[in-house]
Structures are given as C-alpha cells and as structure tokens.
PAROFI-222395 format. One record per residue (C-alpha): chain; residue number from 0; x, y, z. Coordinates in pm, whole numbers. Layout:
BEGIN
<site><unit>A</unit><pos>NUM</pos><u>X</u><v>Y</v><w>Z</w></site>
...
This chain:
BEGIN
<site><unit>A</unit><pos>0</pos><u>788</u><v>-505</v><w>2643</w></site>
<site><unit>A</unit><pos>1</pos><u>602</u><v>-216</v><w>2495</w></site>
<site><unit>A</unit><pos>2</pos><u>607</u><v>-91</v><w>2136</w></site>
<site><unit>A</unit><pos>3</pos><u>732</u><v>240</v><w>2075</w></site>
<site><unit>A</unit><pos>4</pos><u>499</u><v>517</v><w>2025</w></site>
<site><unit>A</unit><pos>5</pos><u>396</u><v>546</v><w>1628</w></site>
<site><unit>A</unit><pos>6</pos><u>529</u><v>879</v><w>1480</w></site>
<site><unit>A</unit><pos>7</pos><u>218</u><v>1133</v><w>1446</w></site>
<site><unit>A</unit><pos>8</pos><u>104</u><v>1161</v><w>1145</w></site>
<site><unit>A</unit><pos>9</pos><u>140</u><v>1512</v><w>1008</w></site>
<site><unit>A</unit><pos>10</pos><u>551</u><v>1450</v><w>1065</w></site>
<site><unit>A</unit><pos>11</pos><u>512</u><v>1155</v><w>836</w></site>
<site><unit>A</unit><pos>12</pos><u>317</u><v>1378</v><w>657</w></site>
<site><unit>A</unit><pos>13</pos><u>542</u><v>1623</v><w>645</w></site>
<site><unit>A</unit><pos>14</pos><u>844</u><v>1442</v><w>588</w></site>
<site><unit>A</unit><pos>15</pos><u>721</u><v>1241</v><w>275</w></site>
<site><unit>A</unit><pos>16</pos><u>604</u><v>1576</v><w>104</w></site>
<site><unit>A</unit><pos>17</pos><u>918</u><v>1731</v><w>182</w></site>
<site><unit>A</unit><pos>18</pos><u>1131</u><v>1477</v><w>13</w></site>
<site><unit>A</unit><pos>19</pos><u>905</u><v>1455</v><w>-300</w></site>
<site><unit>A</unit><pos>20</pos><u>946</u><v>1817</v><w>-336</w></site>
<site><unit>A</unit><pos>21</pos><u>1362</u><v>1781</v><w>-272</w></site>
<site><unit>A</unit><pos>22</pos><u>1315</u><v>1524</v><w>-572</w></site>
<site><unit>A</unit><pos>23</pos><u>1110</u><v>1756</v><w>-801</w></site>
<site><unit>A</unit><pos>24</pos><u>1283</u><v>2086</v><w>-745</w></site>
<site><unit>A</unit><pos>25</pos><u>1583</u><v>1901</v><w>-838</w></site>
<site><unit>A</unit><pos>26</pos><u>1488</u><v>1862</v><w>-1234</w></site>
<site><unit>A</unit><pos>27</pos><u>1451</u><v>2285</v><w>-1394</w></site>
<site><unit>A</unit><pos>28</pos><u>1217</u><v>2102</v><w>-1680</w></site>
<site><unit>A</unit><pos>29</pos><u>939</u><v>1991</v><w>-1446</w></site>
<site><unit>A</unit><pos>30</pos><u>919</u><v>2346</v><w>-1325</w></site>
<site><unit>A</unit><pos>31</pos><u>878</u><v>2482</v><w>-1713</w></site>
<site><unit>A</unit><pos>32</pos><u>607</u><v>2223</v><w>-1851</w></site>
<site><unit>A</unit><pos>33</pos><u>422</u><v>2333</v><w>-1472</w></site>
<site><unit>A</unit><pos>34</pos><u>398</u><v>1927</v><w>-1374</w></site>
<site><unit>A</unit><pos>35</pos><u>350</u><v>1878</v><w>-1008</w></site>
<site><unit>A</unit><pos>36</pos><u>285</u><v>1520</v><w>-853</w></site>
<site><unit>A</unit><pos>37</pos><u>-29</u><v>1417</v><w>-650</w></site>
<site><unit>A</unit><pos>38</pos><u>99</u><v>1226</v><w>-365</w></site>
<site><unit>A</unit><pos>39</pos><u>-116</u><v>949</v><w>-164</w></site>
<site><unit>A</unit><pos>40</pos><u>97</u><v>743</v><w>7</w></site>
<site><unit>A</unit><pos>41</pos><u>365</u><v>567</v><w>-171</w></site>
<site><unit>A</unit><pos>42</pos><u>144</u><v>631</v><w>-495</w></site>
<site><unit>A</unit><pos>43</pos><u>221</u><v>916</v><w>-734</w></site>
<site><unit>A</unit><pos>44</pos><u>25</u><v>1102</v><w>-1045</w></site>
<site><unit>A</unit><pos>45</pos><u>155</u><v>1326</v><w>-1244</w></site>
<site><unit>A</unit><pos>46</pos><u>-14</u><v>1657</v><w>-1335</w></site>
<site><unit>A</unit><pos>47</pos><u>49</u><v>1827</v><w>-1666</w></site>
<site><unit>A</unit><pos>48</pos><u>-201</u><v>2164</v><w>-1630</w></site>
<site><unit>A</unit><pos>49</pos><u>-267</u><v>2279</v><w>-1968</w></site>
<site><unit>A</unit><pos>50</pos><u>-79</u><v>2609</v><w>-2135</w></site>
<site><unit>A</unit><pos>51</pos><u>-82</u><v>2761</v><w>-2448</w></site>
<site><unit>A</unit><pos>52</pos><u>287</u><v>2712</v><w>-2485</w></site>
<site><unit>A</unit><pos>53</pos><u>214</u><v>2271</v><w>-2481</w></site>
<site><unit>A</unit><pos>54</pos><u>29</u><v>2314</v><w>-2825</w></site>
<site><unit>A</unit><pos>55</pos><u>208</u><v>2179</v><w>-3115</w></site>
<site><unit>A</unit><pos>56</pos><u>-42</u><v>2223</v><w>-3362</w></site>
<site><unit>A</unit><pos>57</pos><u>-334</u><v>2498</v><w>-3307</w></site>
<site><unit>A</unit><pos>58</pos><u>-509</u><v>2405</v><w>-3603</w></site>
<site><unit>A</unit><pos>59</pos><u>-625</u><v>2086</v><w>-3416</w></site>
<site><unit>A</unit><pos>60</pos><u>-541</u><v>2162</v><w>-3142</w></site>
<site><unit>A</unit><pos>61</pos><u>-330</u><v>1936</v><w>-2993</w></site>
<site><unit>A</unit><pos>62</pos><u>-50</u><v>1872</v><w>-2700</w></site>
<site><unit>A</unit><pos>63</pos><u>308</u><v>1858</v><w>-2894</w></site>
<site><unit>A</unit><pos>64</pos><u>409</u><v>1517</v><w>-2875</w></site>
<site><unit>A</unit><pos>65</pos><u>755</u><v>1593</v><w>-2775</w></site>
<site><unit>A</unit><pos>66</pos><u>544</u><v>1734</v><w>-2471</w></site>
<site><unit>A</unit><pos>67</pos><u>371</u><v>1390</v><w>-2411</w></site>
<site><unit>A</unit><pos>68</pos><u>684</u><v>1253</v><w>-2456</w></site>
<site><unit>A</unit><pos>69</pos><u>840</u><v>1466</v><w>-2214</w></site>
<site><unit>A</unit><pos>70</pos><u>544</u><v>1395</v><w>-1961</w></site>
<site><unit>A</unit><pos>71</pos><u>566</u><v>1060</v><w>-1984</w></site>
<site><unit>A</unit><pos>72</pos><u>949</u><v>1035</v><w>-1927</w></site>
<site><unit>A</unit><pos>73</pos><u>969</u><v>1327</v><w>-1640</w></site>
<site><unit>A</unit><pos>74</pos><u>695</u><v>1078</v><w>-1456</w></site>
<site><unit>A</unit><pos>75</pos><u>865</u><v>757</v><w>-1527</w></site>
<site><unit>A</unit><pos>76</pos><u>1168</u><v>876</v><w>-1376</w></site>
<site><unit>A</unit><pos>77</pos><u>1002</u><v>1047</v><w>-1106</w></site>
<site><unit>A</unit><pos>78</pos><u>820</u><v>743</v><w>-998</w></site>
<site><unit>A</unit><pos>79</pos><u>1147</u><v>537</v><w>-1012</w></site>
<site><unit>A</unit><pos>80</pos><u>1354</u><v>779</v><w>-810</w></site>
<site><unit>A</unit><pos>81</pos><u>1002</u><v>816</v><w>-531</w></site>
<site><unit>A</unit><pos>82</pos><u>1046</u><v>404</v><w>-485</w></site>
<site><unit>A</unit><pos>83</pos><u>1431</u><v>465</v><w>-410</w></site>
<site><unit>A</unit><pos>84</pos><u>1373</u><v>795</v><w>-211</w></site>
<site><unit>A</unit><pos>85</pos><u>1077</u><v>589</v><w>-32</w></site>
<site><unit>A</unit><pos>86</pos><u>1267</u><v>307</v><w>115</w></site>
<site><unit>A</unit><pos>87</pos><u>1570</u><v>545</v><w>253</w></site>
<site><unit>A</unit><pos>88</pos><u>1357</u><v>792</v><w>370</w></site>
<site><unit>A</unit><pos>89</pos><u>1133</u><v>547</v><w>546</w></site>
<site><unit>A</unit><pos>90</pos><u>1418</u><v>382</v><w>699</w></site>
<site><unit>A</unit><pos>91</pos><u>1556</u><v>746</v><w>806</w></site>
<site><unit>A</unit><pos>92</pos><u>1852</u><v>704</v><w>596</w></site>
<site><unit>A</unit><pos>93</pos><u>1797</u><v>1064</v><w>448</w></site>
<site><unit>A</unit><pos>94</pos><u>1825</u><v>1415</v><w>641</w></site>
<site><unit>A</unit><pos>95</pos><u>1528</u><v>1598</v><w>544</w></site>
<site><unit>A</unit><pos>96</pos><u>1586</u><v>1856</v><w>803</w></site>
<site><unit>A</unit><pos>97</pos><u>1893</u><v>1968</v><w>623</w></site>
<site><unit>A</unit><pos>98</pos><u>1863</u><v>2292</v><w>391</w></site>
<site><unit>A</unit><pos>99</pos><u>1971</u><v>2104</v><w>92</w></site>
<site><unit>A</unit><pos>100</pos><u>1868</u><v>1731</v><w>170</w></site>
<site><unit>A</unit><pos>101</pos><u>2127</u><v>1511</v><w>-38</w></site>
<site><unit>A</unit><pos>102</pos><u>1934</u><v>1302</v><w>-288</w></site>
<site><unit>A</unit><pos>103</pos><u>2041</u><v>1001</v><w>-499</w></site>
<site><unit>A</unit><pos>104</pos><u>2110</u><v>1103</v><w>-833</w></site>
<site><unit>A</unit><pos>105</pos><u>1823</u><v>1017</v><w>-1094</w></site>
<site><unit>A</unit><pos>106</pos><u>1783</u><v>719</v><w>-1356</w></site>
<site><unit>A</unit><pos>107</pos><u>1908</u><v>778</v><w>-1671</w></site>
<site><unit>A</unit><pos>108</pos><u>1757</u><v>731</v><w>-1976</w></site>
<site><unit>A</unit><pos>109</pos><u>1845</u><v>397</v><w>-2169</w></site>
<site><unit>A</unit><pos>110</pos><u>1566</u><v>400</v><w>-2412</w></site>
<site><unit>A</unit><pos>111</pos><u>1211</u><v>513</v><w>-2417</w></site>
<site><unit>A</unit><pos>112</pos><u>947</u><v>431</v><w>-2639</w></site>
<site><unit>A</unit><pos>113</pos><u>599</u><v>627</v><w>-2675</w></site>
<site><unit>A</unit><pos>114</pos><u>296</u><v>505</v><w>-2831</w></site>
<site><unit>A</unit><pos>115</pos><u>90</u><v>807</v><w>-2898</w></site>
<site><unit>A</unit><pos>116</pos><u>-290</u><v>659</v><w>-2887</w></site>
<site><unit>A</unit><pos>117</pos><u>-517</u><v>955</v><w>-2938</w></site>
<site><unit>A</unit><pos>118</pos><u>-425</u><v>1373</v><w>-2982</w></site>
<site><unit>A</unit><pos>119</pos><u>-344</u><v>1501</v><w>-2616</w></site>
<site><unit>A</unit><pos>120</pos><u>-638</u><v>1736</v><w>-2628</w></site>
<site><unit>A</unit><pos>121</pos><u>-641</u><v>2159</v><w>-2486</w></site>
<site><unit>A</unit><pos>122</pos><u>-691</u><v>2011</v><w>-2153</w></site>
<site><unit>A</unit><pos>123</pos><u>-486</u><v>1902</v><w>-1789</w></site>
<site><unit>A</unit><pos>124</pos><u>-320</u><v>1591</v><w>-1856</w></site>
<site><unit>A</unit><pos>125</pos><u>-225</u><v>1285</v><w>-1579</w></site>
<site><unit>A</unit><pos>126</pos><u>-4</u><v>985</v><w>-1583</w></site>
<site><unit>A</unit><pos>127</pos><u>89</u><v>716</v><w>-1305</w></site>
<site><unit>A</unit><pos>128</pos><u>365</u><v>498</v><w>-1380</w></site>
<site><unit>A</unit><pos>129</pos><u>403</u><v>148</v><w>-1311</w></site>
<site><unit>A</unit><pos>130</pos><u>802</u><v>-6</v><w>-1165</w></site>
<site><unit>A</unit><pos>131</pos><u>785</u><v>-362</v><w>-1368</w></site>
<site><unit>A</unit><pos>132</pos><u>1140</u><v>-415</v><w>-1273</w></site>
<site><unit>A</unit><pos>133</pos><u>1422</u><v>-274</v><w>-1001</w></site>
<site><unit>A</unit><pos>134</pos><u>1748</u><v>-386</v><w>-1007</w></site>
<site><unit>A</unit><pos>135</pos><u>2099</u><v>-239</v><w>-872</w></site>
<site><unit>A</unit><pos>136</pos><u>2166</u><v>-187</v><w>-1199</w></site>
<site><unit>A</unit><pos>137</pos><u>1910</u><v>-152</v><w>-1460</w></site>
<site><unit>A</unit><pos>138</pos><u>1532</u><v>-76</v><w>-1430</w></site>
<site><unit>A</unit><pos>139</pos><u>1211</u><v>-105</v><w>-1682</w></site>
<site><unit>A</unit><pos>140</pos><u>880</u><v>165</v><w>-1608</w></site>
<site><unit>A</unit><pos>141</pos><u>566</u><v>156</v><w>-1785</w></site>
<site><unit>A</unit><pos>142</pos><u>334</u><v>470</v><w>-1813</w></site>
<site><unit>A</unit><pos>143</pos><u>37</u><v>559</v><w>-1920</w></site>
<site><unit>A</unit><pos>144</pos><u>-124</u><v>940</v><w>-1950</w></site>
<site><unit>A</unit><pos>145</pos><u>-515</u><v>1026</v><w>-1951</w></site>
<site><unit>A</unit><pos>146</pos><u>-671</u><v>1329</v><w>-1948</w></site>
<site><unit>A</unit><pos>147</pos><u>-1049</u><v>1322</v><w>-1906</w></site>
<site><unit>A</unit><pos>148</pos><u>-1080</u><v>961</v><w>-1842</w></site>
<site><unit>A</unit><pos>149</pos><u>-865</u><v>722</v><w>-1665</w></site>
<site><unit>A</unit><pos>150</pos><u>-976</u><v>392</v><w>-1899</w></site>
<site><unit>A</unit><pos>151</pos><u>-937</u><v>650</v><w>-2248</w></site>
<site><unit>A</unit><pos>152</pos><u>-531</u><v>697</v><w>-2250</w></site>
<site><unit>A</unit><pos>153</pos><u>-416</u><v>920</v><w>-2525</w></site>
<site><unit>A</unit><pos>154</pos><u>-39</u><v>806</v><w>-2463</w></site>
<site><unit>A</unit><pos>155</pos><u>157</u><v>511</v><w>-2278</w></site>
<site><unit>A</unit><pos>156</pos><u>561</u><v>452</v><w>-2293</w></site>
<site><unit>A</unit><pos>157</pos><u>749</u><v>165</v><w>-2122</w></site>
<site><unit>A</unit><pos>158</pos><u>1147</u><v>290</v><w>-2082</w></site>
<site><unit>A</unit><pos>159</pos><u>1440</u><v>165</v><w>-1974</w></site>
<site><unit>A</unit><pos>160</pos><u>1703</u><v>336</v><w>-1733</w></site>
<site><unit>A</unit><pos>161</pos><u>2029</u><v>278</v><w>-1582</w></site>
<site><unit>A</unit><pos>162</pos><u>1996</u><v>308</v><w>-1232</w></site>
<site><unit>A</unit><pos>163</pos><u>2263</u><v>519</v><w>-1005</w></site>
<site><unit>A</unit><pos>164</pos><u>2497</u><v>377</v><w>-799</w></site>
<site><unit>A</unit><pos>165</pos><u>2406</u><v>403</v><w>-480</w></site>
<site><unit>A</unit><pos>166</pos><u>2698</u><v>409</v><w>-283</w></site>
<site><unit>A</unit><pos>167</pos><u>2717</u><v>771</v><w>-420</w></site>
C-alpha cells in the first residue's frame, strides 16, 4: 500500500495565499489603513506601513490611537478567522478555485481592551496575535504590536469575540 503523492508545493502555496487574500479583501478598512499580512505557514503578522493620514498628533508625532486600536483589532480578528479558514481549507472543505470563494463570516467584536504602552512612533508598525481560546461559540485573542523591535511593544489588547455559526 503506497501513500499518495504529496501535493507540490507552489499549489499549497498558492492555495493558502489565495484564501488569506479572499479573507482580507473581504474587510474595505484593511484596504484604507494599507495593512497587509505576512504569511509563513499557519503564522500571520500584520503590517501597518506608515502614512501621513495615521498621525493623530503631529506635534509629537504620533500614530492615533484609534489607529492602534484599529490595528490591533483588524489583526485579532484576522488571525481568528486564518485558524478557522486554515482547518477547512486544509481539509479542502473550501472552493478556492471559485471567482468569489465563500468564506465564513468573521468574529464579532464582544469587547476589546488596549493598553497603549509607548507613542506608536512615524514608522511601519507589526502585530502577531496569539488564539488563547476557540470555542463554537465564544473566543479570547491576545495581541501585541511593535514597530522597531519585537521585545519593545508600544501596544497589546486581549479581546473577546462571538464566533459565527458555522453551519452558515
């Protein structure tokens, strides 16, 4: 009995980009702060490149925080719907080969609380968030944001979320 041939990897490749992009194009706000998501493997960071239009305050000058808080959210969410996308996808539950692939519908917000550490400085930003919980229900993400230096965060938020239903 002989194992079956291992897909090659630029289709898996392929494939996984494809979906995170489905995922992404699928929420207009990532497209106006300009985040895009570093993918390497199941692992995702998210990229905030720096723009005039983040600053809050050009006297110091510093990232709005209802941008961090944004950032921080937008990748929390992300990072919970990539785990859900992940499994069906890598099962071949999802049709990426369609036009419009169908995607489950995102998290929603419960609560989310920031804890703004340090001014988000003129510069790119990046955050990777961390699943603590999955349930059918209910979920709990931590994230944290750096900019120059991965152990120097300037912002970190754990949030809450209702999860979709998956049946739809």
């Amino acid at each position: 009995m002989s194992r079956p041939k291992p897909e090659p990897v630029h289709l898996v490749k392929g494939r996984r980009d494809a979906a995170l992009r489905a995922l992404v194009s699928g929420v207009p706000y990532i497209r106006f702060l300009g985040i895009s998501f570093d993918r390497r493997g199941d692992e995702l960071t998210a990229v905030l490149p720096y723009d005039d239009k983040l600053i809050g305050n050009p006297l110091i000058p510093a990232i709005h925080g209802g941008v961090t808080a944004a950032f921080l959210e937008v990748s929390a969410i992300m990072e919970l719907s990539w785990t859900l996308l992940w499994e069906d996808m890598e099962a071949g539950r999802i049709d990426l080969s369609a036009p419009d692939p169908v995607l489950q519908r995102l998290p929603k917000t419960i609560d989310f609380t920031v804890d703004y550490l340090r001014s988000g400085l003129p510069r790119d930003a990046y955050a990777r968030a961390r699943v603590n919980r999955s349930g059918r229900r209910y979920a709990s993400v931590h994230v944290e944001a750096w900019q120059d230096n991965r152990a120097k965060l300037f912002a970190q938020a754990t949030g809450h979320f209702l999860m979709p239903d998956r049946a739809e």
